[in-house]
TORVEXNU-453171 format. One line per 2 residues: number of its first residue (from 1); their letters; for each residue x, y, z of C-alpha. Coordinates in Angstrom, 3 decimals. Example, Ala and Ser with C-alpha at 12.3 -4.5 7.8 and 13.67 -1.06 7.14 Angstrom:
BEGIN
1> AS> 12.300:-4.500:7.800 ~ 13.670:-1.060:7.140
***
This chain:
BEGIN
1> XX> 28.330:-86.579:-72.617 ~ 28.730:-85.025:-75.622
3> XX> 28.726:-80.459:-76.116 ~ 26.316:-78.762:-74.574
5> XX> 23.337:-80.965:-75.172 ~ 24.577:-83.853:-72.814
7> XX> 23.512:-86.433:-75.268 ~ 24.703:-89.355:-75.279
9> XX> 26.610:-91.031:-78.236 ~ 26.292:-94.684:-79.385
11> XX> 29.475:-95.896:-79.067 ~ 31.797:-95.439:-75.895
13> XX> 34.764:-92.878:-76.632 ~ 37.639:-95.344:-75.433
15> XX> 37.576:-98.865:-74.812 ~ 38.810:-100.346:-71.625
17> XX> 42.375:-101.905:-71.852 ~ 42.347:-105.746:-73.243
19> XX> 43.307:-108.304:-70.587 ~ 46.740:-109.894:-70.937
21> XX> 47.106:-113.512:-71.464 ~ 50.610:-114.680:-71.184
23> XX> 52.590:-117.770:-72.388 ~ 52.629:-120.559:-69.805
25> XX> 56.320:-122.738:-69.543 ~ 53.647:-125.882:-69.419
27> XX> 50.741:-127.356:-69.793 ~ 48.803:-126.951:-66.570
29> XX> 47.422:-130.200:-65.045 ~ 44.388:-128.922:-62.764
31> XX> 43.561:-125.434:-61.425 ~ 46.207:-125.846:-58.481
33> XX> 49.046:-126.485:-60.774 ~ 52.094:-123.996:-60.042
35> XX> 51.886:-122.914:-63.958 ~ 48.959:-120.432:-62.798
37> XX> 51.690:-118.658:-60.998 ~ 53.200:-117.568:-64.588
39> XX> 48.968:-115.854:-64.829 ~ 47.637:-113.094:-64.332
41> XX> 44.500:-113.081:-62.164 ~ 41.088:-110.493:-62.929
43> XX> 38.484:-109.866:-60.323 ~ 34.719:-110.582:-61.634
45> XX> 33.421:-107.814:-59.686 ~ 30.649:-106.923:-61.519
47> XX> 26.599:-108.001:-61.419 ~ 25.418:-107.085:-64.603
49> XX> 21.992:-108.105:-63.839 ~ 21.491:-105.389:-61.656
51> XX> 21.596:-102.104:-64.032 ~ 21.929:-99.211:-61.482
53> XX> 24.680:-100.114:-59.088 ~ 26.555:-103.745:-60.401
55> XX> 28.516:-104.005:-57.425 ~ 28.689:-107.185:-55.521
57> XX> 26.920:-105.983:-51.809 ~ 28.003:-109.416:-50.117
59> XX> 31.700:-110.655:-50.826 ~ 30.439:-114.064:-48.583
61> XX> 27.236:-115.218:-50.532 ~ 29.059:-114.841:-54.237
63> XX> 32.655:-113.620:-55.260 ~ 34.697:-114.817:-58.160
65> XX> 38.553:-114.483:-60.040 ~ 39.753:-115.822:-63.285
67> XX> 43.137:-116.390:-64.896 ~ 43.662:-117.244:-68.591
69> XX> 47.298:-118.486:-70.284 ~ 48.239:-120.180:-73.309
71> XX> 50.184:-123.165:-74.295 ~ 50.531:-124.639:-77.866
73> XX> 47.321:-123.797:-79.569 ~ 45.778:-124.237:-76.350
75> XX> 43.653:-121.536:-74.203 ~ 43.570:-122.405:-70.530
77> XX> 41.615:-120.747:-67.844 ~ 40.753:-121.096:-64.303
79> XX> 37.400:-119.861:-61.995 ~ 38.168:-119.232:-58.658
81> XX> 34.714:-119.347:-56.875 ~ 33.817:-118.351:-53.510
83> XX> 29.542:-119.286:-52.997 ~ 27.741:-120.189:-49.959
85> XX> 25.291:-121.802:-51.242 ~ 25.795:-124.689:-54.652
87> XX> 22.219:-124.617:-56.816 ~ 22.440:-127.439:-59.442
89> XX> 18.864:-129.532:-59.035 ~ 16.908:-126.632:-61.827
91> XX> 16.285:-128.073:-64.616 ~ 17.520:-125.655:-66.635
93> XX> 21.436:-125.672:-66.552 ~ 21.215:-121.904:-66.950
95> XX> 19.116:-121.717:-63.735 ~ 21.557:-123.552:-61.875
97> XX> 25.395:-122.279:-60.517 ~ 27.707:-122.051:-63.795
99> XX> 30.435:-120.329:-65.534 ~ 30.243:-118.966:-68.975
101> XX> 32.821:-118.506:-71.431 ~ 32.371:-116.331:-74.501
103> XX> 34.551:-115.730:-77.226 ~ 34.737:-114.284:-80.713
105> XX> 36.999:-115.798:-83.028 ~ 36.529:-113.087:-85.692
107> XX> 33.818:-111.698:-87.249 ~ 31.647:-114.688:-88.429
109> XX> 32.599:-117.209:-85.215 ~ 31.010:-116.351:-81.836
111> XX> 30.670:-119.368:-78.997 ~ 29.239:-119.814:-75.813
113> XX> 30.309:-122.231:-73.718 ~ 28.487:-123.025:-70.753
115> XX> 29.717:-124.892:-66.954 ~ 27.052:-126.162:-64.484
117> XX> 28.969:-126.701:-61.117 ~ 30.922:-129.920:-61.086
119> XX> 30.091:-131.141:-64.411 ~ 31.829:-130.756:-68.010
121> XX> 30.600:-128.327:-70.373 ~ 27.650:-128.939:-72.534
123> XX> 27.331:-129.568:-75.927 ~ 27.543:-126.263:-78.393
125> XX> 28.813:-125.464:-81.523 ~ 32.460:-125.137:-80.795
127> XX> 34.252:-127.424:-83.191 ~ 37.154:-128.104:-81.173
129> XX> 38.069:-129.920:-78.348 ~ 37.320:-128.314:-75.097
131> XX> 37.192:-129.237:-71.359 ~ 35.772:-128.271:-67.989
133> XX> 37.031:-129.554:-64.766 ~ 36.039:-128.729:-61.418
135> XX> 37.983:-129.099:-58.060 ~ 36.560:-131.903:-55.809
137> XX> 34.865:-128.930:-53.244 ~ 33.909:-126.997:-56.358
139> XX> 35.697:-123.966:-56.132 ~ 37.872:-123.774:-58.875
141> XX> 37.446:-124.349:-62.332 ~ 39.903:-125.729:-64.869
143> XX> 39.032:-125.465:-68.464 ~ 40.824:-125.810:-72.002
145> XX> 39.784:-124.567:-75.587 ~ 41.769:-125.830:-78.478
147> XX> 42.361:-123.600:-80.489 ~ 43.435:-123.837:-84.857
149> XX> 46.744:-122.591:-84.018 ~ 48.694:-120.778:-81.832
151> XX> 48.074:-117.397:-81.345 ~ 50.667:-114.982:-82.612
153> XX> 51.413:-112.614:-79.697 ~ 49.554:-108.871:-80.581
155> XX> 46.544:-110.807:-81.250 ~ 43.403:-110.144:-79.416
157> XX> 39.796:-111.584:-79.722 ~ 36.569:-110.777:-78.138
159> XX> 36.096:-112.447:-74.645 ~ 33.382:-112.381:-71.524
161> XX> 33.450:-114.904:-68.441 ~ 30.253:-114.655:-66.193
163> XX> 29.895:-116.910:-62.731 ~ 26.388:-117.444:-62.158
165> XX> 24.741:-117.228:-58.709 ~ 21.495:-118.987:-58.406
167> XX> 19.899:-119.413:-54.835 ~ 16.321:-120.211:-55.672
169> XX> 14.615:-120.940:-58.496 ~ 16.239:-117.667:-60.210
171> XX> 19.107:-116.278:-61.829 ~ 20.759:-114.106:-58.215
173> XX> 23.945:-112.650:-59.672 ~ 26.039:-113.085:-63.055
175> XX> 29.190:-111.584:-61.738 ~ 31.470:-110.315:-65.232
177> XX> 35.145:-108.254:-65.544 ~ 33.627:-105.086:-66.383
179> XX> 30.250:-103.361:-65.961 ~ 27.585:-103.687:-68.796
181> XX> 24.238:-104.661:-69.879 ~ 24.221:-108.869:-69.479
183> XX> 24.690:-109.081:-73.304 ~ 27.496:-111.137:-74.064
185> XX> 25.979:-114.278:-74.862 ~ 24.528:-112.646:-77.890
187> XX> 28.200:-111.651:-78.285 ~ 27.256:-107.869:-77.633
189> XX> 29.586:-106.277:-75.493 ~ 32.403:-108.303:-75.638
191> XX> 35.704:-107.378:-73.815 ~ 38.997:-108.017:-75.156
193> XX> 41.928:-110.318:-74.488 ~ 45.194:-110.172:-75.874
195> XX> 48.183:-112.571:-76.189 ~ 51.834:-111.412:-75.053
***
């Protein structure tokens, strides 16, 4: 709130802290790989389809973690996924169980990159290689994003991950790092990651 007339101003006052993304000794192999140990790991703790009160209510029917590092001019990431119930007969993919990665690039280059459960992701406009991987009982996700070149430490770009939680025929729970408004696939209300 701003003065006396508690109105409320466009644009927060302070930004919440970027996530770190440290340097990894090696190229990980699969989500288990010992490398994540060099990672930090971020709660998605967050259901940003419900505007009120985004907490997660059941930690047993959806509940999610992520870790990012960097090797090379490559971006790796895991999903660590705890769901009681796999949805991935819709046919929609975004009606079904699936991760979503969002990043900005800079100002001109936002991409969405979308996961169903067990499968590769799907065709977008991201002009570099990328990769999805999912463990055999599909609780962890592996993925890779080539970048152009390695990124200089200091340097931070716009980033969202959302696991999706469908038990019926409709979207249950989109579970995201921070609270906000379920806008980050238009690349609205990005957070921020930054390499150390």
């Amino acid at each position: 709130m701003i003065a006396q007339n508690a109105v409320l101003p466009t644009k927060p006052a302070a930004s919440p802290a970027p996530f770190k993304i440290l340097p990894l000794t090696a190229k990980p192999t699969s989500s288990s790989d010992k490398v994540w140990e060099q990672a930090f790991q971020y709660s998605l703790e967050y259901n940003q389809l419900k505007g009120d009160d985004q907490t997660v209510a059941e930690k047993n029917d959806i509940s999610g973690a992520w870790q990012l590092g960097y090797h090379g001019n490559w971006l790796f990431g895991v999903v660590h996924r705890q769901d009681d119930l796999t949805v991935t007969n819709m046919e929609h993919s975004y009606q079904n169980d699936n991760v979503e990665v969002m990043f900005q690039l800079d100002e001109n280059h936002f991409y969405q990159l979308r996961t169903m459960v067990g499968q590769d992701f799907e065709t977008s406009n991201y002009p570099n290689k990328h990769f999805a991987i999912w463990s055999e009982d599909n609780s962890q996700l592996y993925f890779g994003v080539e970048l152009k070149e390695p990124p200089k430490p200091g340097v931070k770009l716009g980033w969202n991950i959302a696991l999706s939680d469908n038990d019926s025929d409709q979207r249950k729970s989109q579970l995201y790092p921070l609270p906000g408004s379920n806008r980050s696939y238009m690349g609205e209300e990005l957070t921020r990651v930054e390499f150390q």
